[in-house]
C-alpha positions as CSV (number, residue, x, y, z in Angstrom):
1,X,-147.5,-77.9,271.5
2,X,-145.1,-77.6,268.6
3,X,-145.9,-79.7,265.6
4,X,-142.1,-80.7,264.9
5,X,-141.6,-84.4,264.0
6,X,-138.9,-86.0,266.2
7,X,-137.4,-89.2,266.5
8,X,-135.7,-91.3,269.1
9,X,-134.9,-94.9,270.3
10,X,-138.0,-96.0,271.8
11,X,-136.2,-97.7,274.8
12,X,-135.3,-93.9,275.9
13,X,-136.8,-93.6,279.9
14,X,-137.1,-90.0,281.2
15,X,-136.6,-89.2,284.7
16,X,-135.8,-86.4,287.1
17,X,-137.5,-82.7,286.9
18,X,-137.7,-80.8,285.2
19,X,-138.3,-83.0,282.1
20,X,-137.1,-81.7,279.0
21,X,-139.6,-80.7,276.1
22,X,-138.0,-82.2,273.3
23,X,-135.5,-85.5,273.4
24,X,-134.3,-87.2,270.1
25,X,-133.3,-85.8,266.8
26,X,-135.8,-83.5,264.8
27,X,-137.1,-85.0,261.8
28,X,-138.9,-81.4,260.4
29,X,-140.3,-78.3,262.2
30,X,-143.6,-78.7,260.1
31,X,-145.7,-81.6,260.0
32,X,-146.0,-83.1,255.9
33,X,-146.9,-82.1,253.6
34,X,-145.7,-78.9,254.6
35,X,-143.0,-79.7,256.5
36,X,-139.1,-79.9,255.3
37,X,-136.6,-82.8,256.4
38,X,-133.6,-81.4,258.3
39,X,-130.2,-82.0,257.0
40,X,-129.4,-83.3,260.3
41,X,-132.1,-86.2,260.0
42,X,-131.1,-87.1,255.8
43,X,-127.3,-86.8,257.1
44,X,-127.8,-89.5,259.2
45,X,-131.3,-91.3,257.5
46,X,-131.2,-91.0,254.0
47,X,-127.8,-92.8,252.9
48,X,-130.0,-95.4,251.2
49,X,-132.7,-92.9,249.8
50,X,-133.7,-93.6,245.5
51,X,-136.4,-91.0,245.1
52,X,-135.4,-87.4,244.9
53,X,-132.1,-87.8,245.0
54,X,-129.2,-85.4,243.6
55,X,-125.6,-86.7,243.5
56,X,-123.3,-83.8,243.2
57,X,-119.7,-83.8,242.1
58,X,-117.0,-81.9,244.4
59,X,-117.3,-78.6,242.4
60,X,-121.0,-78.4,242.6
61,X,-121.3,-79.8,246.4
62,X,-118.7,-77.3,247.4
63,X,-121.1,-74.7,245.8
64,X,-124.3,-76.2,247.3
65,X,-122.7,-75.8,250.9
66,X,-122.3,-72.6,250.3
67,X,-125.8,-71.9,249.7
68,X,-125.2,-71.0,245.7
69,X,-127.4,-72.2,243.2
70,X,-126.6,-75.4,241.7
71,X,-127.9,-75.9,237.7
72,X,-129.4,-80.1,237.5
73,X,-131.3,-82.3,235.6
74,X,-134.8,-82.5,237.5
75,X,-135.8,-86.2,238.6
76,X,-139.5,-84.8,238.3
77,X,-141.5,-82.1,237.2
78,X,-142.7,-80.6,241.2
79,X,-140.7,-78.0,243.3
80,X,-139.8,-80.7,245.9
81,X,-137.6,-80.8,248.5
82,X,-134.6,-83.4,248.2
83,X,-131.9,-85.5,249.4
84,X,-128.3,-83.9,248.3
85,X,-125.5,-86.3,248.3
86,X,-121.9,-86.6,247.0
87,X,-120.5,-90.1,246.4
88,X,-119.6,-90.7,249.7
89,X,-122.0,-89.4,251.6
90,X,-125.4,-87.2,252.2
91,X,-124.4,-83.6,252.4
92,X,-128.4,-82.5,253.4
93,X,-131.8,-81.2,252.3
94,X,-131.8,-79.4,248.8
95,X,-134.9,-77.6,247.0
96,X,-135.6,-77.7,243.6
97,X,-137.0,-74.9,241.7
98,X,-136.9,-75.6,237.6
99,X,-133.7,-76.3,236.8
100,X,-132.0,-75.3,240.3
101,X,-131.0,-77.3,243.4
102,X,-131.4,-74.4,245.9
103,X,-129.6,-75.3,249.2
104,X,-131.6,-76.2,252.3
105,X,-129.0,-76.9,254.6
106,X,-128.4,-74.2,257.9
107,X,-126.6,-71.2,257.5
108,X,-123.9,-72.0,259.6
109,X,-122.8,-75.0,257.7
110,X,-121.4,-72.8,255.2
111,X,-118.1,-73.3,253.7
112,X,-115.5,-70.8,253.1
């Protein structure tokens, strides 16, 4: 019943009872255009991503995982969400609003 976009091998076989209601990794809770990609799904899809794409240094990634506002150069002119990446790899899903990469990724991901 939800529309949330998942994503799994598609050799996975379910058996047993009671069948779980969700198997593979979520993609987004909303179907497009509405939805947003999770930072789980980027962290582990979007490596090779070239659209939308924000490469941070250490200072400003360390301030993106903690949620703070991050001043860029916009690839385009929409508020879009985005992949967020350092170098080495993707950190998660960012938002950008102007001139500001607004941090998307969970609360709990924080650092300190």
């Amino acid at each position: 019943g939800s529309p949330a976009i998942w994503v799994t091998a598609k050799d996975v076989y379910l058996v047993g009872t009671p069948l779980p209601e969700t198997v593979g990794l979520l993609v987004m809770r909303k179907s497009p255009p509405k939805g947003k990609p999770t930072s789980v799904f980027l962290q582990r899809f979007a490596a090779g991503a070239t659209k939308n794409v924000y490469t941070l240094g250490p200072e400003d990634a360390e301030r993106f995982l903690r949620r703070e506002p991050v001043t860029i150069v916009p690839v385009d002119d929409q508020r879009s969400y985005c992949v967020v990446r350092t170098q080495a790899f993707v950190l998660g899903c960012g938002r950008v609003e102007g001139t500001t990469l607004v941090s998307e990724v969970p609360r709990s991901w924080m650092s300190s």
